[in-house]
Each structure stands twice: as structure tokens, then as C-alpha cells.
C-alpha positions as CSV (number, residue, x, y, z in Angstrom):
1,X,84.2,97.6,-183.0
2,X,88.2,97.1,-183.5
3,X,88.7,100.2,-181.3
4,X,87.5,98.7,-178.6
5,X,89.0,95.1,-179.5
6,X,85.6,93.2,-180.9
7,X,84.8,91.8,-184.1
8,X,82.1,90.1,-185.5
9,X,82.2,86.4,-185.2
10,X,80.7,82.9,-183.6
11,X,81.4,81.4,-180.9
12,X,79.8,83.2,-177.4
13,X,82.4,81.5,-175.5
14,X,84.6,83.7,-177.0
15,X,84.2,88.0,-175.2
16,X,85.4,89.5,-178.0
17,X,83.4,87.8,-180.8
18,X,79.7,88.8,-181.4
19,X,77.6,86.8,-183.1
20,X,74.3,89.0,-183.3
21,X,74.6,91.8,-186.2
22,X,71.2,92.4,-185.9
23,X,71.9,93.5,-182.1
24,X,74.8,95.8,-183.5
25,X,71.9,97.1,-186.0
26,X,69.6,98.1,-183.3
27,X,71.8,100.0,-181.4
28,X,73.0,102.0,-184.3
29,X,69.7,102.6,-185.2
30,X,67.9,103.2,-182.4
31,X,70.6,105.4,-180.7
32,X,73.3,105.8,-183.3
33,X,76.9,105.1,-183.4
34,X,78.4,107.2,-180.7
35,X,76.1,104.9,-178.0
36,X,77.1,101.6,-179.5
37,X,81.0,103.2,-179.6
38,X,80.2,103.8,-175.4
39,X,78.6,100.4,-175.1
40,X,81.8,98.7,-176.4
41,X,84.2,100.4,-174.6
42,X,82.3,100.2,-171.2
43,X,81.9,96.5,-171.7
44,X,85.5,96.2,-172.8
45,X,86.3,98.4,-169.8
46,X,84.4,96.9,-167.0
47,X,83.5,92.9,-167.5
48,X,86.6,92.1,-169.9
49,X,87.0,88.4,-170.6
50,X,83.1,87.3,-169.1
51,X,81.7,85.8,-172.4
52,X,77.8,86.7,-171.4
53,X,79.0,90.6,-171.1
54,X,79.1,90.5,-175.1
55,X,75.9,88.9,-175.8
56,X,73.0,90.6,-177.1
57,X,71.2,90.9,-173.9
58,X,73.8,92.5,-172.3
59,X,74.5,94.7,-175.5
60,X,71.4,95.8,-175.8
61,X,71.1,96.8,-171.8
62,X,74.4,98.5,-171.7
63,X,73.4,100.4,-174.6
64,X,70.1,101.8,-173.3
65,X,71.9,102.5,-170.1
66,X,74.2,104.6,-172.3
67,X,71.5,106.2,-173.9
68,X,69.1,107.0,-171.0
69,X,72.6,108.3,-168.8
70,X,76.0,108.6,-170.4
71,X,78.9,106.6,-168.9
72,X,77.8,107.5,-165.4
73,X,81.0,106.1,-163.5
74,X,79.6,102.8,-164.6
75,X,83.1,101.0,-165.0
76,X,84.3,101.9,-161.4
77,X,80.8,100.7,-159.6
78,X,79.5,97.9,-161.8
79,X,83.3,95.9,-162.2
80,X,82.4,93.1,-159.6
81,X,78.6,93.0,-160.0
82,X,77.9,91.6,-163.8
83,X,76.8,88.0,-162.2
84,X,74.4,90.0,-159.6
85,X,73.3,91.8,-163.0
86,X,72.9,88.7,-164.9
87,X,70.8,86.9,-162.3
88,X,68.7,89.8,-161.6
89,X,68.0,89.9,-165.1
90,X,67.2,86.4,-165.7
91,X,64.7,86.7,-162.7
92,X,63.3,89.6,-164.1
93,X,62.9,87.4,-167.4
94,X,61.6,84.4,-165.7
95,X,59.1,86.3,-163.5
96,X,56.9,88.5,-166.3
97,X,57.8,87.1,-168.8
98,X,60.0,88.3,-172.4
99,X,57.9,90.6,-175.0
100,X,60.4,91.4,-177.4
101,X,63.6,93.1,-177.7
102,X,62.8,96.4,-176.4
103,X,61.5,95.3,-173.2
104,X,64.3,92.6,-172.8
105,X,67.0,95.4,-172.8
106,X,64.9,97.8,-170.6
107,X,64.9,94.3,-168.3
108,X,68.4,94.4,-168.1
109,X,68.9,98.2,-167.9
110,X,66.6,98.0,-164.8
111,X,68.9,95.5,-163.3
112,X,72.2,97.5,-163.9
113,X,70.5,100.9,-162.9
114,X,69.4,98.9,-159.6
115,X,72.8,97.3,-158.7
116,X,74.5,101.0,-160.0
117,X,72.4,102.6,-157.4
118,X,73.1,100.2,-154.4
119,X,75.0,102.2,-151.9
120,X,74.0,105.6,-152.7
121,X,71.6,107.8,-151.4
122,X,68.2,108.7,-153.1
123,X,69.2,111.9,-152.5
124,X,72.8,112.0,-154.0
125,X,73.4,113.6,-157.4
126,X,75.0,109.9,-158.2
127,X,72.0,108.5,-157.5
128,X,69.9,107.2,-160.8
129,X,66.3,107.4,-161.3
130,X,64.7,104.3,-163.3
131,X,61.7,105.6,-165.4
132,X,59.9,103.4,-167.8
């Protein structure tokens, strides 16, 4: 977490504190620390300063995204598109509904793999495919 210039602390105002150890937890455990090591640094990298970017939500997405495709230029085509993300998301959340953790980050993987692939060509070795 200091590497990539987090701690753990209150305050989700604040982009470098995070509040849920339990989110931390979950990454380690489900994917292990090299992912969550990824997950900071390509939040760090690419929404620096948004407080919801360091959130559990967000966390948890980023880190699935990591897990299901590696880094996957994600810095240089998600920079400008976390609030596209974040609404998408919400939608996706509002619309059918929350049942658990798991399908909550695989909510807001969908989201980031959708806006990722806007642009690119089915066809294109960039291009990602989404399987549930």
C-alpha cells in the first residue's frame, strides 16, 4: 500500500486513505498480493485524487479487472472516463439489483471492461471480451 502512496485510514473524502480492510482482504485472498499491488498502482496511476476511485467498489472492480486481464493499457484509455464508470455502475446496481460482493465488483468490472472497449474494434487484439 505505501508503494503506491495509500494507507489504511477513515475518512473517504480522503484518495489515499482506505477505510475497508476487509476489501484489502478479499483481494489478497481471492487473487493474491501481486493483483491488489496492480490494483493500487493502476488506481494511483489513472484516477489520482477522485476519492470514490479508492472505495471498495471501485477496489474490488479494478482488481477483478486485473485478475481477468493484466494492466491492459488501462491507465492511458480509462484516465477521463471514471465518472462514465461510476454511473454506469450505479445503473447497473440500481437496475438488477446488489447480491453480494462478488457480483458488485463483477458489476463494476463490466462497466470498466465496456467503457475500455469503446472505440475499438471487436475484431482488434485490444479489444476485451466480458465473460461471466
Amino acid at each position: 500500500m505505501t508503494a503506491n502512496g495509500f494507507r489504511i485510514g477513515r475518512g473517504s473524502q480522503n484518495f489515499y486513505n482506505i477505510a475497508s480492510i476487509l476489501t484489502l482482504f478479499t483481494i489478497v485472498g481471492d487473487f493474491g498480493y501481486p493483483v491488489l499491488d496492480d490494483t493500487l498502482c493502476l488506481i494511483a496511476n489513472t484516477w489520482s485524487g477522485i476519492a470514490r476511485a479508492s472505495q471498495s467498489e471501485c477496489l474490488l472492480g479494478v482488481a477483478e479487472f486485473v485478475h481477468r486481464y493484466g494492466m491492459a493499457d488501462f491507465a492511458e484509455r480509462m484516465r477521463d472516463k471514471f465518472s462514465v464508470v461510476w454511473y454506469d455502475y450505479s445503473e447497473a446496481m440500481r437496475n438488477r439489483g446488489s447480491a453480494g460482493s462478488s457480483a458488485s465488483r463483477k458489476k463494476f468490472c463490466r462497466a470498466l471492461v465496456e467503457q475500455y472497449n469503446k472505440g475499438i474494434r471487436r475484431n482488434c487484439k485490444k479489444y476485451l471480451v466480458w465473460e461471466e
